[in-house]
N, C-alpha and C positions, 0 to 999 in steps of 0.2 A: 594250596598256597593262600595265603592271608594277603589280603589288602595292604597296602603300603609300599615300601620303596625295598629295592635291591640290589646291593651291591656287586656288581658281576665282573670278576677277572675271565678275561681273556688271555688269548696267546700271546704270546712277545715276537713270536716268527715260527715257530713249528706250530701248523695248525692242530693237531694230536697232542697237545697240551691242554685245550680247553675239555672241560671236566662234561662227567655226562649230566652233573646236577647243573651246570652252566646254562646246558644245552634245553634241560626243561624248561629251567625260568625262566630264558627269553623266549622257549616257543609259547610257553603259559602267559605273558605279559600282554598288557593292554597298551602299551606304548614303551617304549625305549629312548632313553635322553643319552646321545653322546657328544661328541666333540666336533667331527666333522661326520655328517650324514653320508657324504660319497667315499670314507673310508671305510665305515662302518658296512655299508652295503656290500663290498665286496666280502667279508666277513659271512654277514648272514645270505648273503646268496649260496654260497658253500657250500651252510647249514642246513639248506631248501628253509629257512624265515623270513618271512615275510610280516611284517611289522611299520605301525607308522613311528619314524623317527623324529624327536626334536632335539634340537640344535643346545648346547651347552659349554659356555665361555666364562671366562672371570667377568667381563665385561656386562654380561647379560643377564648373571646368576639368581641374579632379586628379582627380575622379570618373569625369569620361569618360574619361580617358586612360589608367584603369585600367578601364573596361569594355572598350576597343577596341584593349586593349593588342596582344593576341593576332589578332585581326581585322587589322591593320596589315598582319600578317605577310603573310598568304592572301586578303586580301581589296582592291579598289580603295576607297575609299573617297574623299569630295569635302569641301571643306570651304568653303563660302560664307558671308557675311556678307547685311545684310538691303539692303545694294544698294554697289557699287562696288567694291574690293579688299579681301577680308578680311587682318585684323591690323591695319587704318588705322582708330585709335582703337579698334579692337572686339578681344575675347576670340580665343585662339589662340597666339600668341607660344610659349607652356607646352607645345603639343602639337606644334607645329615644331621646339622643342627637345629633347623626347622623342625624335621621330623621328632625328634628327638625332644626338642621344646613341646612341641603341641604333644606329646605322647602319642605321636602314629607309628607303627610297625616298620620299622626299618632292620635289614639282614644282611649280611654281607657270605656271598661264595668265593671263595678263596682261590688262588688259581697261580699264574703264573707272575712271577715279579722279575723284573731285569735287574733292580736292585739285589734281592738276597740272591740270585742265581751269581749276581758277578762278586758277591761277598764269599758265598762258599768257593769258586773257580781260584779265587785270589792268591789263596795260597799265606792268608794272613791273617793272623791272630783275630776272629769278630765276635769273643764274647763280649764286648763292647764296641761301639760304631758309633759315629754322627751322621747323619744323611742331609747333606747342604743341597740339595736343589741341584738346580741348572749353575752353572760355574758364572761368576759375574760377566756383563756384560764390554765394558770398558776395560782396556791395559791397564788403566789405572788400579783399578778396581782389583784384578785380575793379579797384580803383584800383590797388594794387601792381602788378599785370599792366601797365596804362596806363604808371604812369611807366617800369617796366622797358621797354618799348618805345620810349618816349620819350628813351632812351640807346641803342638800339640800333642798330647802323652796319648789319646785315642785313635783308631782307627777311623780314617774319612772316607766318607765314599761317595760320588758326586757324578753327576750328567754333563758331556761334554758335547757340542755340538762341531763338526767338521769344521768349521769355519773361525775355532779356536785354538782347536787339538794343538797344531803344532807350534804359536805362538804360547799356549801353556808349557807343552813340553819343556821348553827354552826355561821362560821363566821356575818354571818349576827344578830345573836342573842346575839353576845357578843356584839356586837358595838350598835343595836339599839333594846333594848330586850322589848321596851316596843313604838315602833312602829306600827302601824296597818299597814298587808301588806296580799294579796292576793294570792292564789297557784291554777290556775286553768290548769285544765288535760282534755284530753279528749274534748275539746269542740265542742258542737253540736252533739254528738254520745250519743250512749245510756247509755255509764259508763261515761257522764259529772261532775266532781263532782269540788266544788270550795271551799278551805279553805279561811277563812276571819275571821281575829282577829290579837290581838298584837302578837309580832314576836315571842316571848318566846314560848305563848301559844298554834304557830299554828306550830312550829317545834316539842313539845311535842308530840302534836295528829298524827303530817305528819309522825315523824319515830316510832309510834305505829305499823304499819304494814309495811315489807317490800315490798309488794306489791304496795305502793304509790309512790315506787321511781320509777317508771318505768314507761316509756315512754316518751315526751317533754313536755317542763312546759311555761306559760307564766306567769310573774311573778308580781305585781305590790305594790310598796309600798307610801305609803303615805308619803308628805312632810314634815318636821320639820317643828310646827308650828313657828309663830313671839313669841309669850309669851314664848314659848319654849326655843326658843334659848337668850332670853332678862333676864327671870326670873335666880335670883340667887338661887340655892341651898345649902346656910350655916341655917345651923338648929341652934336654939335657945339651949339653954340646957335646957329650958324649952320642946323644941320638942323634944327632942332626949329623954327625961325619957316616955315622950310619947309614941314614937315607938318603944322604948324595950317592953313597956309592951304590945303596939300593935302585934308584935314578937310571943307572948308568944302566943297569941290565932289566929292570919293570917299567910296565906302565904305569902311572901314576897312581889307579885305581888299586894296581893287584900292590904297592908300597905300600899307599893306605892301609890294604888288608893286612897286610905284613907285621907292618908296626902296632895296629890295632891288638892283631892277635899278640905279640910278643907283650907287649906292654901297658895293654890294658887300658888305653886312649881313647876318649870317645873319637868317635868317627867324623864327626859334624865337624866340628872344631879341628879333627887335626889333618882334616882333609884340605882346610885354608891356610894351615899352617906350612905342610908341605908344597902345597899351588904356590906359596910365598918360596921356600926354598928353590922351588925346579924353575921359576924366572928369574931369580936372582943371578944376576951378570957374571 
């Protein structure tokens, strides 16, 4: 091993994801910089490593990089996050750059990601994706996000914290109800489980138990198709006596689909169309 910095994925929750070249570098390091030291320990205790840790924050980034400037040089050094690829969403970026600027040795080992793992599970189209971070913090905030995805022709994938989840859901349900969009929890552990279907449907089943809202979510939703956003949804009066009587025996969702497939409607659109028919007096 060469002097310099290394970038080390870890597990996301099955510990038999972390790789056996992981497992050298950090026993080979001269110190390891993570995020929280008492998360990290239970990790390396595991591992039987034993290593001195330092602490790693946005807040403190420039600090470290001037204590471990010199260390860089002469020393191995590990840089993990508090579980799956560090720099995804977490602190670091600033000290890859450093290194990278002064020409030190910087490597990265690959390993597990909560991101692409809940991208393949999904069930949805990821030769193209955006990856937004953590979901705004503010409702305010938190609608704009919604409708900005709600024009979006790519696939989104985004981190959701418990204490969102179901306050998204909503909003996310009004704007795009008839969206296919993914909720997976737990991934790689033993209570893994992944909602997949249209958005109405899968906010339905998600706040069926309050048990689902707990814990981090990674979230992914499918893109606006082109016919989508292209197709108009002015109904004929000939459709519209159609759908009332379709009304009388479907739920809302499966008329939707109905009409959709018969006649070639975008969905988005002619899903507020009908919600206007089935209230009407």
């Amino acid at each position: 091993m060469e002097n310099g910095l290394y970038i080390v994925s870890t597990p996301i929750g099955n510990l038999g994801d972390i790789s056996s070249r992981a497992i050298i570098t950090l026993k080979n390091s001269d110190l390891i910089i993570c995020e929280n030291p008492k998360h990290s320990l239970k990790l390396l205790s595991k591992l039987e490593i034993k290593k001195k840790l330092m602490s790693l924050h946005d807040y403190n980034e420039e600090i470290v990089i001037e204590k471990i400037s010199e260390k860089l040089k002469h020393k191995k050094i590990s840089l993990i996050s508090d579980a799956g690829s560090p720099l995804v969403s977490d602190p670091g970026y600033k000290l890859v750059r450093y290194c990278i600027e002064n020409k030190l040795f910087v490597t990265v080992i690959p390993g597990a990601s909560a991101l692409t793992s809940a991208l393949q599970l999904s069930s949805i189209p990821i030769n193209k994706y955006i990856f937004h971070g953590f979901l705004p913090k503010s409702k305010k905030n938190i609608i704009d996000f919604a409708k900005m995805l709600k024009s979006s022709e790519t696939t989104s994938v985004f981190f959701v914290s418990r204490h969102k989840i179901l306050l998204f859901l909503q909003i996310l349900t009004e704007e795009i109800p008839l969206r296919k969009i993914a909720i997976c929890k737990e991934l790689t552990k033993v209570n893994e489980w992944v909602f997949v279907g249209l958005c109405k449907k899968v906010r339905d089943e998600f706040i069926e138990k309050p048990k689902n809202s707990l814990g981090e979510f990674v979230i992914v939703v499918e893109g606006v198709s082109v016919d989508n956003k292209k197709t108009s949804a002015e109904l004929s009066l000939d459709t519209i006596g159609v759908v009332k009587k379709l009304l009388k025996k479907f739920s809302l969702t499966d008329t939707v689909e109905i009409v959709h497939k018969i006649g070639n409607i975008g969905k988005q659109k002619l899903y507020k169309k009908i919600l206007d028919i089935k209230n009407e007096k």
